[in-house]
N, C-alpha and C positions, 0 to 999 in steps of 0.2 A: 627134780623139783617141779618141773612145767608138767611132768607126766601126772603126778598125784595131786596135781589143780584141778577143782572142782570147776567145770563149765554151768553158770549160770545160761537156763533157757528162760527166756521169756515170750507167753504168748500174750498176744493181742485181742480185746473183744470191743469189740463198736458196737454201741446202741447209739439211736435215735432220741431224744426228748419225745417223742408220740411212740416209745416201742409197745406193742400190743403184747400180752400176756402168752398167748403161745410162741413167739420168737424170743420172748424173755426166757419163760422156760427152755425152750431149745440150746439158748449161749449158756444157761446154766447149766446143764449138764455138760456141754463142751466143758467150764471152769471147771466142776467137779473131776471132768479125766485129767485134766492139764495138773492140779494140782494133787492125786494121785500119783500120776507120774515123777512129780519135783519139782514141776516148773513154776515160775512166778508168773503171774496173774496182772495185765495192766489192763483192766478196764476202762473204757473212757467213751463218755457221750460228744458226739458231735454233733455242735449247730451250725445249720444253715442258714444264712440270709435272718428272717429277722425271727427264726424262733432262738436266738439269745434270750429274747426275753424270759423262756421258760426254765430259767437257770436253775430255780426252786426245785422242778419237775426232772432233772437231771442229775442234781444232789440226794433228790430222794430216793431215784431209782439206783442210784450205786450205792447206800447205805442200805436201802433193800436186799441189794444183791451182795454184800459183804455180809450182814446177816444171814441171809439163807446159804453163805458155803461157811458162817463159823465155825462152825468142825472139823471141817476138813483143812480149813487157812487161817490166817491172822491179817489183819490188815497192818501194810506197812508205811501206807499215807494216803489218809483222809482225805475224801475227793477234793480237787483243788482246778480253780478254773484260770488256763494258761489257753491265750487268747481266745479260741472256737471251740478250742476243747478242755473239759471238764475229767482230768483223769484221777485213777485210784490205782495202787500197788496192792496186790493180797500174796500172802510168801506161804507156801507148806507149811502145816506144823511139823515139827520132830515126832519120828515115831520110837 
């Protein structure tokens, strides 16, 4: 039974609140292999010190970035901000 258990892999992607558009683009195509692959997708912005403030600007870029891999993933939880960090789950679709 342990043999025909599916291993969940999950990778990790860290942006910033100030990530500039070519590093953005960059994590996104890492998401696009990761989830090709099968693997589940935790994205999550981290603040430092006092850009908490731009909580706005970290919500928006992970709804960005769950929109631009819709096709390839689904979101499985809406960014959610637990203490410094702001994370989101995106899971493969079925093919």
């Amino acid at each position: 039974m342990k043999a025909k258990a599916v291993k969940v892999v999950v990778k990790e992607i860290r942006f910033g609140p100030n990530t500039d558009e070519h590093d953005y683009n960059f994590k996104l195509k890492h998401a696009e292999k990761f989830l090709t692959e099968g693997s589940k997708v935790k994205a999550y912005v981290f603040f430092k010190g006092r850009s908490i403030l731009f909580k706005d600007k970290g919500e928006i870029l992970l709804l960005k970035f769950a929109q631009d891999l819709e096709e390839l993933g689904k979101v499985e939880q809406l960014p959610r901000l637990e203490g410094k960090r702001m994370t989101m789950f995106l899971t493969p679709k079925k093919k």
